[in-house]
C-alpha positions as CSV (number, residue, x, y, z in Angstrom):
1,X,-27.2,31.7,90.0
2,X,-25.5,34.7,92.2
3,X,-25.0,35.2,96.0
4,X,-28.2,35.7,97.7
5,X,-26.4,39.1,99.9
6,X,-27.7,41.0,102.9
7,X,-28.1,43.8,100.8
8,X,-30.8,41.7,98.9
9,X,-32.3,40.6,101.8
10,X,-32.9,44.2,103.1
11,X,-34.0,45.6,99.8
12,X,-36.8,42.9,100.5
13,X,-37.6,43.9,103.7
14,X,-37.4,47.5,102.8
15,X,-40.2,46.3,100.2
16,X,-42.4,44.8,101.9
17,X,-41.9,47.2,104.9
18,X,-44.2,49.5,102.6
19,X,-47.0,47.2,102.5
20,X,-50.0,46.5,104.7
21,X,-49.6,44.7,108.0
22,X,-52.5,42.2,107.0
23,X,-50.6,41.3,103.8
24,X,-47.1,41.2,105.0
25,X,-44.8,39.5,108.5
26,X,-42.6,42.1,108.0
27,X,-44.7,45.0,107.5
28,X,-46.7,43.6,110.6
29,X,-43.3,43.5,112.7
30,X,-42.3,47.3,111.9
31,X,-46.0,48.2,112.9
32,X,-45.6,46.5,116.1
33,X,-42.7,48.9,116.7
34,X,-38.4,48.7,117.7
35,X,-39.2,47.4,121.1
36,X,-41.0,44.5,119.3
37,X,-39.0,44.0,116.5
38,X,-36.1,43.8,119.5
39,X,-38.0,41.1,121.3
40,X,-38.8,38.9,118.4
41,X,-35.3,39.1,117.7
42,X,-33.8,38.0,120.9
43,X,-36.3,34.8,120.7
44,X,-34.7,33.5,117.5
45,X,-31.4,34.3,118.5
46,X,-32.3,31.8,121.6
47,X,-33.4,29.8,119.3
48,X,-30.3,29.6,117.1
49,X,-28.4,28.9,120.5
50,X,-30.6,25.9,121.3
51,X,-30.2,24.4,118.0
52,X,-26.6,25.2,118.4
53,X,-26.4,23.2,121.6
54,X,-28.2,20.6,120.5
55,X,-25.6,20.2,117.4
56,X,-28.6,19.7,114.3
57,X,-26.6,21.5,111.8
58,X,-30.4,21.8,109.6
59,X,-32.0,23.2,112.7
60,X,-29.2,25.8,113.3
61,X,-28.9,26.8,109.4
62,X,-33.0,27.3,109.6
63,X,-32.6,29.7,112.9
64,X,-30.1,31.2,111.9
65,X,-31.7,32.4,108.6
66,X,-34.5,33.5,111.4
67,X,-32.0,35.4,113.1
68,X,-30.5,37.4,109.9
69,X,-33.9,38.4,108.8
70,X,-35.2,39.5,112.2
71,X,-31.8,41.1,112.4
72,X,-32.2,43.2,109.4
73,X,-35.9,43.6,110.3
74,X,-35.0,45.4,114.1
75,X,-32.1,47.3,111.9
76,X,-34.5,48.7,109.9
77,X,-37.5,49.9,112.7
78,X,-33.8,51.2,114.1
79,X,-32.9,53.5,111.4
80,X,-30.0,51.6,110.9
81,X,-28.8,51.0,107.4
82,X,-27.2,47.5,106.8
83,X,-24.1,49.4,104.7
84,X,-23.1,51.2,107.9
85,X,-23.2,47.6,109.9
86,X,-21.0,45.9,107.2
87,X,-18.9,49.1,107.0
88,X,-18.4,48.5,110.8
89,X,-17.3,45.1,110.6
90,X,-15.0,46.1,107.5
91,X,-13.3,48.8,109.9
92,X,-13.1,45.9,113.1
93,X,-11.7,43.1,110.6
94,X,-8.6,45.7,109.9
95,X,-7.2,44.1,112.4
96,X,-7.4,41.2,114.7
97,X,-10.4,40.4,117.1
98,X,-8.3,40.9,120.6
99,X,-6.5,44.0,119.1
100,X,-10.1,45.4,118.5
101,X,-11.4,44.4,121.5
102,X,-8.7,45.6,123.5
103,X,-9.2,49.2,122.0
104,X,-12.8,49.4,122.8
105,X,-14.0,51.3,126.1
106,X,-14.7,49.3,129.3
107,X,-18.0,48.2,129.5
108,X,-18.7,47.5,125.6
């Protein structure tokens, strides 16, 4: 069996993006528009924090598969395509984390 990949993941979403909000979550998130694909996505990030915490590795695999879909989800009612995020983290990984961090602007 291959790699389940991001890629496939948004593909999916991209698919059922086109379907009817009664017959599809996804669909029924991008109708409810960026600022609530944003929101939904900050809850299950909390979520993957708490299970974090609370050290259940099952619970924090289950949220944080919550957290990549809702991800790709507010990515997509962004315009954002998931290429140009894993292009971005191909250009930070050229070098290490406090080299990149260091060369960012203040504030960011």
């Amino acid at each position: 069996m291959s790699a389940f990949t991001l890629d496939d993941l948004a593909r999916i979403i991209a698919d059922r993006a086109a379907a009817s909000p009664e017959t599809s979550y996804t669909a029924k998130l991008l109708a409810q528009g960026h600022a609530y694909c944003a929101r939904k996505f900050g809850e299950e990030a909390i979520e993957a924090v708490v299970a974090g915490v609370e050290g259940d590795p099952s619970a924090l695999t289950s949220e944080a598969a919550d957290v990549i879909y809702h991800l790709l989800v507010l990515l997509r009612a962004g315009g954002v395509e998931v290429a140009a995020v894993t292009e971005e983290l191909a250009r930070r990984t050229a070098r290490s984390g406090l080299a990149e961090k260091a060369a960012r602007p203040k504030g960011r």
